[in-house]
ZAFIMI-759231 format. One record per residue (C-alpha): chain; residue number from 1; x, y, z; residue in one letter. Coordinates in steps of 0.001 Angstrom, whole numbers, plus 500000, padded with zeros to 6 digits. Layout:
<drenfis>
> A, NUM, X, Y, Z, A
...
</drenfis>
This chain:
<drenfis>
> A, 1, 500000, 500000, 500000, X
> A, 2, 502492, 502092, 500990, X
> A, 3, 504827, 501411, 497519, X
> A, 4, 501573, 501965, 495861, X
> A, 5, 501139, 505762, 497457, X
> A, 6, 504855, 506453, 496785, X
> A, 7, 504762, 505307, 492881, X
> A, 8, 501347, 507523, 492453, X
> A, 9, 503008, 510811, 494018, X
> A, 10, 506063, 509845, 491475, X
> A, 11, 503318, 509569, 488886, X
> A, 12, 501986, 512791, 489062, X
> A, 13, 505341, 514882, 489306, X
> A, 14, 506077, 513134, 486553, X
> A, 15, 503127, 514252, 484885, X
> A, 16, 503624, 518066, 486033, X
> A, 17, 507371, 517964, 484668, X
> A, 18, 505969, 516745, 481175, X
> A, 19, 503105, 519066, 480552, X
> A, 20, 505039, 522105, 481914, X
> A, 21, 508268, 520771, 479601, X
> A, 22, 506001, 520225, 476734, X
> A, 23, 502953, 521871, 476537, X
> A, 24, 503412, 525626, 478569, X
> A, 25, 505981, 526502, 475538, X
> A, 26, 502827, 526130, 472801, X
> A, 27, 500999, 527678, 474676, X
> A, 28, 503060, 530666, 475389, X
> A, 29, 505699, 531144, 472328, X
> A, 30, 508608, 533437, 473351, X
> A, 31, 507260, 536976, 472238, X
> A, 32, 503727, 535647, 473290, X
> A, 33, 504471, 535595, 476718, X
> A, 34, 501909, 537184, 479280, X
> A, 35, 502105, 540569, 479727, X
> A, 36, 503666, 540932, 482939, X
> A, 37, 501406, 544062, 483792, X
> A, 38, 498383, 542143, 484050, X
> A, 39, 496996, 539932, 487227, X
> A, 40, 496800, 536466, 487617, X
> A, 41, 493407, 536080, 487161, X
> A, 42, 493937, 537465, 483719, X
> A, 43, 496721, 535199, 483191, X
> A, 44, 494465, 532286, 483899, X
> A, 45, 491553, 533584, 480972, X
> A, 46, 494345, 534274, 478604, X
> A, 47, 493709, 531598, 476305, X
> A, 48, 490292, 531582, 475966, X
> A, 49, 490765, 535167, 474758, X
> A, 50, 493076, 534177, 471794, X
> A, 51, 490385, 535050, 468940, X
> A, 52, 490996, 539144, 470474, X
> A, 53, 494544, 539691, 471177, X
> A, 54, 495455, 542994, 472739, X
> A, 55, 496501, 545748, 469945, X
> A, 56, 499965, 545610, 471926, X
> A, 57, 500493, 542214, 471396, X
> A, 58, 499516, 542153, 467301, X
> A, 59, 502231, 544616, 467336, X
> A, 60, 504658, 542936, 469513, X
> A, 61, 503919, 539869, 466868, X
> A, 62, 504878, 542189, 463906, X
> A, 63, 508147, 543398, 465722, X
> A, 64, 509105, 539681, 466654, X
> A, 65, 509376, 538786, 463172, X
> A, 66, 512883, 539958, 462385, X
> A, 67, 514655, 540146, 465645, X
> A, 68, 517987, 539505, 464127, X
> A, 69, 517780, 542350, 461869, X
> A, 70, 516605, 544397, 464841, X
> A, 71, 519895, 543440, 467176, X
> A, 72, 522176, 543685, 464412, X
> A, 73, 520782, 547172, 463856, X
> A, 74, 520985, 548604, 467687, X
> A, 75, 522545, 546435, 469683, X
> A, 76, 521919, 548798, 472562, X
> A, 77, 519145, 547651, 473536, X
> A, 78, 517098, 543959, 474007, X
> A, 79, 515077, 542295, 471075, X
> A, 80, 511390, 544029, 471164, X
> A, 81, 510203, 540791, 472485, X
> A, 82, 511436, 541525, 475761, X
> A, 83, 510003, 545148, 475461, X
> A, 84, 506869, 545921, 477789, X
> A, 85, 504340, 548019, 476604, X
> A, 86, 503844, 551303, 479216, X
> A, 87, 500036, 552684, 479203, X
> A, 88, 500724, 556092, 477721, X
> A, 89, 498223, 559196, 478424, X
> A, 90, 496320, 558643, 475098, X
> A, 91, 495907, 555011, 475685, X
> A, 92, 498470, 553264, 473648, X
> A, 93, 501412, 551452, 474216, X
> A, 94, 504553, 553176, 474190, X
> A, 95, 506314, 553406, 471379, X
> A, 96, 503749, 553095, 468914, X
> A, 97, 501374, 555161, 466841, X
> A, 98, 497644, 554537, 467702, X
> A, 99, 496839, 556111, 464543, X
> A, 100, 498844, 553552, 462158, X
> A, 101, 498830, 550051, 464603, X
> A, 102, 499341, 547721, 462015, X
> A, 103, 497513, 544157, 461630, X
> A, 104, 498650, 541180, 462437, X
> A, 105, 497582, 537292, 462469, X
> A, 106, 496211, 535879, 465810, X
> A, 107, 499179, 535667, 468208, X
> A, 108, 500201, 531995, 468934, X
> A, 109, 498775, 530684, 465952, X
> A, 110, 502519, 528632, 465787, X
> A, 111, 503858, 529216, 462371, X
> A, 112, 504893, 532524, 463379, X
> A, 113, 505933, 532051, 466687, X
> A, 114, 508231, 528920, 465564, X
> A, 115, 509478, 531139, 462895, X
> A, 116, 510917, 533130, 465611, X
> A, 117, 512821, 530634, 467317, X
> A, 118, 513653, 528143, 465011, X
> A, 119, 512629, 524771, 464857, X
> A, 120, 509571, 525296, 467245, X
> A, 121, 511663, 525806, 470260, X
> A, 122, 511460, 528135, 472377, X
> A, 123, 514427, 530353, 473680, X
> A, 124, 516038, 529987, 476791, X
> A, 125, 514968, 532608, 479472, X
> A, 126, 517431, 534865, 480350, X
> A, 127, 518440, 535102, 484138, X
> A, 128, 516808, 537625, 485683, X
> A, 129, 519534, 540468, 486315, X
> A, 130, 520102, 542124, 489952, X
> A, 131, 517561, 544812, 490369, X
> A, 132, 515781, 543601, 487456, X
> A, 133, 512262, 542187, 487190, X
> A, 134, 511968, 538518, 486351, X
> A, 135, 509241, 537821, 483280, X
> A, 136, 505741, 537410, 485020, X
> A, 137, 506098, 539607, 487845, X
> A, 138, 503641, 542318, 488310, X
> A, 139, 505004, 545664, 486965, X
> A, 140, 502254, 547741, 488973, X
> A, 141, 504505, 547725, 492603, X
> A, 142, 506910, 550302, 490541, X
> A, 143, 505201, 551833, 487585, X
> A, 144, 507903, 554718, 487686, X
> A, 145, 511046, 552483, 487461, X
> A, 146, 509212, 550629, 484712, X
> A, 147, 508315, 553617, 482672, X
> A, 148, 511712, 555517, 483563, X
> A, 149, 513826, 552049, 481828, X
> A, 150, 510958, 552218, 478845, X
> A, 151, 512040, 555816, 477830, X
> A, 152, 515354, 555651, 478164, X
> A, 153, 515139, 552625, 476074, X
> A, 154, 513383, 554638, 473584, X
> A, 155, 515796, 557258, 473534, X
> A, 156, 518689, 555478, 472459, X
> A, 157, 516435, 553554, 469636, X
> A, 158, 515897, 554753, 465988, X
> A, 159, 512817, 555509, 466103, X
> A, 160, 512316, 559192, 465994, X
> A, 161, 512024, 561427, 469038, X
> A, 162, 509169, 564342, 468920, X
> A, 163, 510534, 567173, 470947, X
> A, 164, 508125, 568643, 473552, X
> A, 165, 505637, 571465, 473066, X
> A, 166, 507868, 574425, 473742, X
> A, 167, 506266, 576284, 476990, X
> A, 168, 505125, 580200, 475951, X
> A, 169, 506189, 582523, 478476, X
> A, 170, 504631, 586068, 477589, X
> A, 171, 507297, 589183, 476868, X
> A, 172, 507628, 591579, 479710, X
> A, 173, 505331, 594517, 479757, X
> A, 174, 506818, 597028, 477689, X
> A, 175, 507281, 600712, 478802, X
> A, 176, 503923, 602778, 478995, X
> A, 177, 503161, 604529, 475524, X
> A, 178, 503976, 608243, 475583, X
> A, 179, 501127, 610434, 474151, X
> A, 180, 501463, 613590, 472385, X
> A, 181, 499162, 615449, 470493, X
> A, 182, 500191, 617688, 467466, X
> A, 183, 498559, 620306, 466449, X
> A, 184, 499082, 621072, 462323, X
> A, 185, 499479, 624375, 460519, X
> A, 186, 498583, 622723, 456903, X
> A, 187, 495743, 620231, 456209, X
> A, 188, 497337, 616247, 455931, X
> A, 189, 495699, 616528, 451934, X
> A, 190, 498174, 619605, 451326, X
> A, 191, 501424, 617659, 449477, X
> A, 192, 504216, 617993, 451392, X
> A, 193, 503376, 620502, 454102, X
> A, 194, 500675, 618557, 455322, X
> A, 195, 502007, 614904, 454250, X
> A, 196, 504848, 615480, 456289, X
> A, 197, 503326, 616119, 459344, X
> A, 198, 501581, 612955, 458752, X
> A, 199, 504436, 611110, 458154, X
> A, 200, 506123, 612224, 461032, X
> A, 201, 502905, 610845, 462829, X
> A, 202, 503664, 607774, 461366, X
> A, 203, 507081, 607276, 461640, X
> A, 204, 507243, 607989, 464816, X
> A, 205, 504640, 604724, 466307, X
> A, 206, 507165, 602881, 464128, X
> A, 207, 510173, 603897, 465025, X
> A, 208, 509384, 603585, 468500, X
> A, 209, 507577, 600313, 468344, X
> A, 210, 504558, 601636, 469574, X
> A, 211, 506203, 603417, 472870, X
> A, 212, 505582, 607017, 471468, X
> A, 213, 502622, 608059, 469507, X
> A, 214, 502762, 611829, 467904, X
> A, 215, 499154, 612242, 467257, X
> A, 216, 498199, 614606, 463972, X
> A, 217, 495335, 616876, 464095, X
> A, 218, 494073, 618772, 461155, X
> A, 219, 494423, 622193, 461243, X
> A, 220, 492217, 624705, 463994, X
> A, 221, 491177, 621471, 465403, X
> A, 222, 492997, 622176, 468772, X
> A, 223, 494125, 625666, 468368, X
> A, 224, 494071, 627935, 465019, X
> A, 225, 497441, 627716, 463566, X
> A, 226, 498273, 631638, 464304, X
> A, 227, 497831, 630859, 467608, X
> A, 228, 499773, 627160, 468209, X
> A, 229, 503055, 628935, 469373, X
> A, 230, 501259, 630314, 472508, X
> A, 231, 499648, 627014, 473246, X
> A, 232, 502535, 625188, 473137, X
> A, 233, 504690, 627880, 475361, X
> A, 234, 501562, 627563, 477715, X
> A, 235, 500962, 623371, 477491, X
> A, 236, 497909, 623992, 475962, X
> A, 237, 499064, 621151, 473175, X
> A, 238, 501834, 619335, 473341, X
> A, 239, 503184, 619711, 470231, X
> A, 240, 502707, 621760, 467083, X
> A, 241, 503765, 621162, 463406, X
> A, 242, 504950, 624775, 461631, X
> A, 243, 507043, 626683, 460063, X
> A, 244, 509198, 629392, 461791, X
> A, 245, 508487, 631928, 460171, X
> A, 246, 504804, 632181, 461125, X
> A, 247, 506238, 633502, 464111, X
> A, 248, 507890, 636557, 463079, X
> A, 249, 505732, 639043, 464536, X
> A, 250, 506414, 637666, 468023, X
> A, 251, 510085, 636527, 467676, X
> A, 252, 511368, 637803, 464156, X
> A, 253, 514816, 635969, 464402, X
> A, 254, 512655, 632941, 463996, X
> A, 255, 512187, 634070, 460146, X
> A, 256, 516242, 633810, 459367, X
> A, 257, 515436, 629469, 460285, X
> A, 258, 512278, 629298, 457951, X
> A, 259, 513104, 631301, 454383, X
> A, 260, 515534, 634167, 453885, X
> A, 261, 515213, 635869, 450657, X
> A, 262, 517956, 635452, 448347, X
> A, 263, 519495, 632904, 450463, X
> A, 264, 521083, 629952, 450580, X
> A, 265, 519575, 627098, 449059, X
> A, 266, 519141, 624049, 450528, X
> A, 267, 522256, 622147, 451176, X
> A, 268, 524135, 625442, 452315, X
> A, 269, 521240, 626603, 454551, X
> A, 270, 521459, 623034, 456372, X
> A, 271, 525455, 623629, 456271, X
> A, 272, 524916, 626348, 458583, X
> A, 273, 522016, 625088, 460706, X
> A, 274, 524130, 621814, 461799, X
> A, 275, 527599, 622888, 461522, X
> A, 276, 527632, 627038, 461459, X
> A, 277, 525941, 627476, 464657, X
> A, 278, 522371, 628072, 463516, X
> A, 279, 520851, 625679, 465483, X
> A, 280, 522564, 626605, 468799, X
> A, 281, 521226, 629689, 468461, X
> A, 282, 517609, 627837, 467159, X
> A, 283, 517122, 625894, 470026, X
> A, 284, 518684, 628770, 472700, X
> A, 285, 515685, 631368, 471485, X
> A, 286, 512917, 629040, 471242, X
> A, 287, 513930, 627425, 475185, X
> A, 288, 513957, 631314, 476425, X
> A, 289, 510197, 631220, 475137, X
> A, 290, 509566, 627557, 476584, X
> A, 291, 509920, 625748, 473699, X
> A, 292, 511107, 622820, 472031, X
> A, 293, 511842, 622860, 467992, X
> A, 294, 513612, 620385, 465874, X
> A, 295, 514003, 620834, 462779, X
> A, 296, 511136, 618717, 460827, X
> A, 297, 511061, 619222, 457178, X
> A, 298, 512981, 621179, 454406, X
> A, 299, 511181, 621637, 450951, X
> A, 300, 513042, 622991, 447294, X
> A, 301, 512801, 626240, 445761, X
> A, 302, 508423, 628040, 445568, X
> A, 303, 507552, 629820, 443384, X
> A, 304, 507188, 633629, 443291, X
> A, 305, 503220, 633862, 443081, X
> A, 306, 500261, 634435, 440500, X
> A, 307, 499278, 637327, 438779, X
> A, 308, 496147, 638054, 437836, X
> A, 309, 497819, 640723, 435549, X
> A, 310, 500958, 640495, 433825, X
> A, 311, 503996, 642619, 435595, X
> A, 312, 506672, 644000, 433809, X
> A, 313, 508238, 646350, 435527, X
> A, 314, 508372, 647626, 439487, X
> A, 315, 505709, 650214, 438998, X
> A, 316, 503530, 647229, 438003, X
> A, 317, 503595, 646016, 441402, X
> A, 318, 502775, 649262, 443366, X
> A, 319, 499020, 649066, 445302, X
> A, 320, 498623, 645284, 444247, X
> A, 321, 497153, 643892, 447260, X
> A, 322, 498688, 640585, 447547, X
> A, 323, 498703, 637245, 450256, X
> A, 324, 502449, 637177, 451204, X
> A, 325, 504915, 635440, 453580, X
> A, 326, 507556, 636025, 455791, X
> A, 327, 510260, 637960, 455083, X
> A, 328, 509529, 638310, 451543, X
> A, 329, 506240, 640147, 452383, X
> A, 330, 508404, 642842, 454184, X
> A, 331, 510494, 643263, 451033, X
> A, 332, 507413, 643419, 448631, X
> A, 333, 505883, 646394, 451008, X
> A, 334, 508914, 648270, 449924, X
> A, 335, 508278, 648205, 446314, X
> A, 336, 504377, 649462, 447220, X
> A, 337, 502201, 645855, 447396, X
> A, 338, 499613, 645955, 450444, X
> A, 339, 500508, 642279, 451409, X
> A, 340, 498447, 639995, 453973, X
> A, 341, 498984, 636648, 455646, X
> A, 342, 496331, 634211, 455042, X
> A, 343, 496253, 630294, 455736, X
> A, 344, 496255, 627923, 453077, X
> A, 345, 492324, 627333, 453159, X
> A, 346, 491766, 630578, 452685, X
> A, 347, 493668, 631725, 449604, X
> A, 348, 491241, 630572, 446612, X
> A, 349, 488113, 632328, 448223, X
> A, 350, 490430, 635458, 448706, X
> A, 351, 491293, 635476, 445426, X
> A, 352, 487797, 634423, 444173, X
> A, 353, 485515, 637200, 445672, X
> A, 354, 488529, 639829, 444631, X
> A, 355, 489892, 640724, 447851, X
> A, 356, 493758, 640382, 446710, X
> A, 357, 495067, 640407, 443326, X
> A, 358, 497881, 637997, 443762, X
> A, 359, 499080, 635098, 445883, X
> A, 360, 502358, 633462, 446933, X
> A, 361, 501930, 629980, 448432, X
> A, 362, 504555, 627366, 447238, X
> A, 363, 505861, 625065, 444785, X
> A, 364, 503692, 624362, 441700, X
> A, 365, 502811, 620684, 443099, X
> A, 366, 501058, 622710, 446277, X
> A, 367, 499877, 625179, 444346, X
> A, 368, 498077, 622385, 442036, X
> A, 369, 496388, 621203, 444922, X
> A, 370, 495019, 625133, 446157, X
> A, 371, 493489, 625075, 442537, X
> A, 372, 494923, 628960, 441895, X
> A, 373, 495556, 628110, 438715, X
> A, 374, 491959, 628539, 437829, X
> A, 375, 491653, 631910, 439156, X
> A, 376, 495032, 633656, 437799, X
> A, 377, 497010, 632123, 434598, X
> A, 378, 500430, 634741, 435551, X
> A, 379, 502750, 632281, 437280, X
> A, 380, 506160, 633591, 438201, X
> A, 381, 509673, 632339, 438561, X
> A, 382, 512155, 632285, 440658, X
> A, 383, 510812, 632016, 444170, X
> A, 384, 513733, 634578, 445711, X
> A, 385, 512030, 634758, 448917, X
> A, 386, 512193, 631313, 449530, X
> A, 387, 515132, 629421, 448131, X
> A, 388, 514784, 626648, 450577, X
> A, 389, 511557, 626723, 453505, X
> A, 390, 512745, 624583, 456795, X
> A, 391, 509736, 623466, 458732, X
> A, 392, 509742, 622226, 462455, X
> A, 393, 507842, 620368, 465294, X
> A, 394, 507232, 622074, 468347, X
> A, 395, 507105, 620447, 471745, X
> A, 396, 506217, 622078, 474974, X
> A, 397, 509695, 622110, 476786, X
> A, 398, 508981, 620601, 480159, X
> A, 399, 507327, 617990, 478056, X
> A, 400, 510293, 617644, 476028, X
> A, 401, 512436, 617394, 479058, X
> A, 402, 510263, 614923, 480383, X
> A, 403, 510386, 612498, 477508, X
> A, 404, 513698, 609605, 477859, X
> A, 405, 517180, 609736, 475925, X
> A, 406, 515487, 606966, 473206, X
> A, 407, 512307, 609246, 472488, X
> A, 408, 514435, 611998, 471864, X
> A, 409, 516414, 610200, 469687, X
> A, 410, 513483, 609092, 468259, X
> A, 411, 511751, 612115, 467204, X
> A, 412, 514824, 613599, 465859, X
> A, 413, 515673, 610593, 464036, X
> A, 414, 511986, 610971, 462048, X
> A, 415, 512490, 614642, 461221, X
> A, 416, 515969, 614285, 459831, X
> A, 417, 514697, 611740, 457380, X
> A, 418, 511868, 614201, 457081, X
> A, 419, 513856, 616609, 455955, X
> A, 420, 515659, 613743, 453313, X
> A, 421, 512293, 612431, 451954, X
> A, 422, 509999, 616432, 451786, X
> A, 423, 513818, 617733, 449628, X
> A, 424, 513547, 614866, 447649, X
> A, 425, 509727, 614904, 446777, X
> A, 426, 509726, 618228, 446390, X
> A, 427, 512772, 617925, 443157, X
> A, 428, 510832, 615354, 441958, X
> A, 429, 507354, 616260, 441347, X
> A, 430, 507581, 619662, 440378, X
> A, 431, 507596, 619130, 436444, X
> A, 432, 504705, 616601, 435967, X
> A, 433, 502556, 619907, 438005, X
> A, 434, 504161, 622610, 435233, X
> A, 435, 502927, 620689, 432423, X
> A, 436, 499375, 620147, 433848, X
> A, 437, 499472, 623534, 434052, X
> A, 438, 500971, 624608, 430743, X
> A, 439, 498298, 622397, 429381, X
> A, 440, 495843, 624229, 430988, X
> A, 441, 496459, 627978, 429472, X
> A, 442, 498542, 629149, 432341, X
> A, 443, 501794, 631041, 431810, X
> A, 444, 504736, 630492, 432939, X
> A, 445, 506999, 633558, 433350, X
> A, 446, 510634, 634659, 434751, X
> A, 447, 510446, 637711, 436723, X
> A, 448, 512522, 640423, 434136, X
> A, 449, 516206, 641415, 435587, X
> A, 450, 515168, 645071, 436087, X
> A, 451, 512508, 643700, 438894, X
> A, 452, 515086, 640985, 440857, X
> A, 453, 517588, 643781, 441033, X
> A, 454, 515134, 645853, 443140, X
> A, 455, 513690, 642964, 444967, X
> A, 456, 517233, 642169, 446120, X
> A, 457, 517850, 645894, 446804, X
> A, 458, 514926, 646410, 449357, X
> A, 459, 515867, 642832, 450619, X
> A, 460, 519157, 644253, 452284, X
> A, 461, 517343, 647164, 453857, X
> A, 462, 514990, 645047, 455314, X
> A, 463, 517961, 642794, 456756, X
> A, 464, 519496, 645952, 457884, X
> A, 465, 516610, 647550, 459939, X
> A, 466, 515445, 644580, 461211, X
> A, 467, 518991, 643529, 462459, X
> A, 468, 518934, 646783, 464428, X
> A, 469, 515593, 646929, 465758, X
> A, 470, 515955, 643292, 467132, X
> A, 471, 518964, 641999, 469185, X
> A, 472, 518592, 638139, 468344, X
> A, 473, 517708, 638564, 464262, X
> A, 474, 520847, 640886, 464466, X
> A, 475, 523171, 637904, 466054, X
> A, 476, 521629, 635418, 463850, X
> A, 477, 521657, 637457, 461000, X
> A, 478, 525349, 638325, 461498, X
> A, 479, 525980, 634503, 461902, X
> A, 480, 524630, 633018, 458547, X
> A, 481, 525972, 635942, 456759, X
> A, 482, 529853, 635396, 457842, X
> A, 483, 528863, 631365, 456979, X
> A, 484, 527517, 632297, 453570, X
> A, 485, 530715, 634415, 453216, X
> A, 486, 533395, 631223, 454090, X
> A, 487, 531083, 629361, 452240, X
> A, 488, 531020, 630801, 448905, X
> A, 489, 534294, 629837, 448084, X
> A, 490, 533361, 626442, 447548, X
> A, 491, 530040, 627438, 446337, X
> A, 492, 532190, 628657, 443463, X
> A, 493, 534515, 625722, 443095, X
> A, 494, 531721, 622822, 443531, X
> A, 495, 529850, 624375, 440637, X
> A, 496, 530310, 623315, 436887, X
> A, 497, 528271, 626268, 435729, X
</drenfis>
């Protein structure tokens, strides 16, 4: 009885050894192993769930095909086999693209799995490693040493890495925007006068990035223009766009940095103003009177003014009543013209109702624009009174002072180009306006030598009295004229002709 006992224990540890040796390596192939992750009550249902396999293991299938391509490709790393598939946060195993999971046959159906071995065996299990987990043990205890080993895994394999989202981190707040508000002698529709100033509005939000706007405003929309110098002295406005010479009958010296009759032209009257002194003595008069003024925009050579009458000779001129400017209109009341000051809008109904007989403005592409043309058809040449016209901005001065080193920079940074683009515009559109108006019955005429000769006559009497009734013209006066002295010398030698 008791031999009988002994020889059925041997029986059925016999029977164990057999069916584990034989039969456990059909039914789990090397790369069909249990996934190590799950519990052992899944372990146990496994093969009745053969006819679904897990997406992960159709694809661990498809990698197990070639495995000695794979470790002769990267030998960094063990065959994909051995991989384990992390959960990932979309749902899919590591490693592989739910949106392309390719088929496969149902895992373990043998031909595939022996294919991987050879000969229907199945490979030896490798030793589990210190600090290692042996196959079948649950992963779940340490998910994080499991995933860490998974990535790095990845990492070193071919398979291409997608770099993380870069994280946005907003710029710093940028310094407050400065506001000014500019108030404009000359509509923005007015070429040149008023484009400028609009430009300069423009320019300046650019230049600055945004940190300093220069806001335009037609003219009389804050102040009329006659009266923008006293609102920017008193911070009425911030800023005003201009001309000096509008402000002759408060500060005549101001006149000498707009137009000078029979002066210099262009590139010898900016000569002086940067490198002669003239704007030292610009800025000193203008911060005595609590202002600001940079130098803004520079226009070519006007012309001298229609006619509604041809002139021929001085007599011509004497009780013409006549909308002049500046300086000039002090010379012309020599010669007997009754000369006014009007604004730009104003000129054409002037002239239309018959309350003056002639009009100086500017340059024949401004004068297009006025429509004067339509009125008078006399349109004389050269514009002696104003060779070159500087115009300026205007900034209170404790707002100046106020602004930082970059706005400065800034604003006078816009104005010099100013001053580059209005000379340039102004040389280049001149000739497409004389032949509009040559082609529309106006005349254009060159003032005889007889009358320039007494122009320029009266012209030093007026720079003589007004030097000696006024302290500052007489300084400033005195200071272009020694420049224009010096400078004549290589007026003469730069000159072909």
């Amino acid at each position: 009885m008791r031999n009988a006992i002994i020889g059925i224990v041997i029986g059925v540890v016999v029977g164990v050894v057999v069916g584990a040796t034989v039969v456990a390596p059909r039914l789990n192939p090397v790369g069909g192993e249990v996934p190590p992750a799950l519990s052992p009550k899944a372990k146990a249902i496994l093969p009745a769930a053969e006819k679904r396999p897990s997406a992960a293991s159709r694809q661990t299938e498809k990698l197990s095909e070639k495995p000695v391509e794979i470790l002769e490709r990267d030998k960094r790393h063990p065959a994909f086999p051995e991989q384990v598939d992390v959960p990932t946060v979309s749902g899919a195993p590591a490693g592989v693209a739910s949106e392309t999971l390719p088929e496969a046959e149902v895992f373990g159906a043998g031909k595939k799995a022996e294919k991987t071995t050879g000969a229907g065996k199945t490979a030896p299990k490798k030793p589990a490693e210190a600090g290692q987990l042996a196959s079948g043990e649950a992963l779940f205890p340490k998910p994080e040493k499991a995933k860490t080993g998974l990535l790095e895994s990845l990492a070193d394999s071919e398979t291409p890495q997608v770099s993380p989202a870069p994280v946005y981190t907003p710029p710093p707040a940028g310094p407050k925007t400065v506001h000014l508000k500019m108030a404009s002698a000359y509509a923005s529709t007015l070429p040149q006068l008023g484009t400028l100033a609009k430009r300069l509005d423009r320019d300046i939000w650019r230049v600055s990035a945004g940190t300093l706007e220069i806001k335009f405003y037609e003219p009389g929309a804050l102040v009329p223009p006659l009266e923008m110098f006293d609102a920017v002295r008193a911070g009425v406005i911030d800023a005003a766009y201009s001309t000096p010479g509008f402000w002759g009958n408060k500060i005549p010296a101001l006149q000498l940095f707009a137009a000078v009759p029979f002066g210099p032209s262009a590139k010898e009257f900016l000569a002086w103003i940067y490198f002669g002194g003239g704007k030292e003595q610009f800025e000193e008069i203008y911060h005595a009177n609590g202002i600001h003024s940079v130098f803004c925009g520079l226009i070519a050579p006007e012309a001298s003014g229609w006619f509604r009458k041809r002139i021929r000779t001085v007599e011509d001129l004497k009780g013409l009543k006549m909308r002049f400017f500046g300086l000039g209109a002090k010379v012309m009341q020599r010669l007997g013209v009754v000369t006014t000051q009007l604004a730009s809008g104003d000129i054409f109904v002037a002239f239309e109702s018959g309350v003056i007989d002639a009009a100086e403005f500017s340059m024949p592409a401004i004068d297009l624009k006025l429509g004067l043309h339509r009125i008078a058809k006399n349109y004389y040449f050269p514009g002696w009174h104003q060779p070159a016209t500087l115009f300026e901005l205007m900034i209170n001065l404790k707002k100046w002072q106020s602004l930082s080193v970059p706005a400065k920079a800034q604003i006078e940074a816009v104005c010099g180009d100013n001053i580059r683009y209005g000379l340039a515009e102004g040389e280049a559109g001149q000739f497409k306006a004389l032949k509009k108006f040559q082609s529309q019955g106006v005349e254009v005429r060159r003032w005889p030598g007889e009358i320039l000769e007494a122009l320029k006559a009266a012209w030093v009497e007026v720079a003589r009295d007004e030097a000696k009734a006024d302290r500052d013209f007489k300084r400033v006066w005195e200071s272009l004229s020694a420049f224009r002295k010096e400078y004549s010398i290589w007026k003469e030698l730069s000159l072909p002709y």
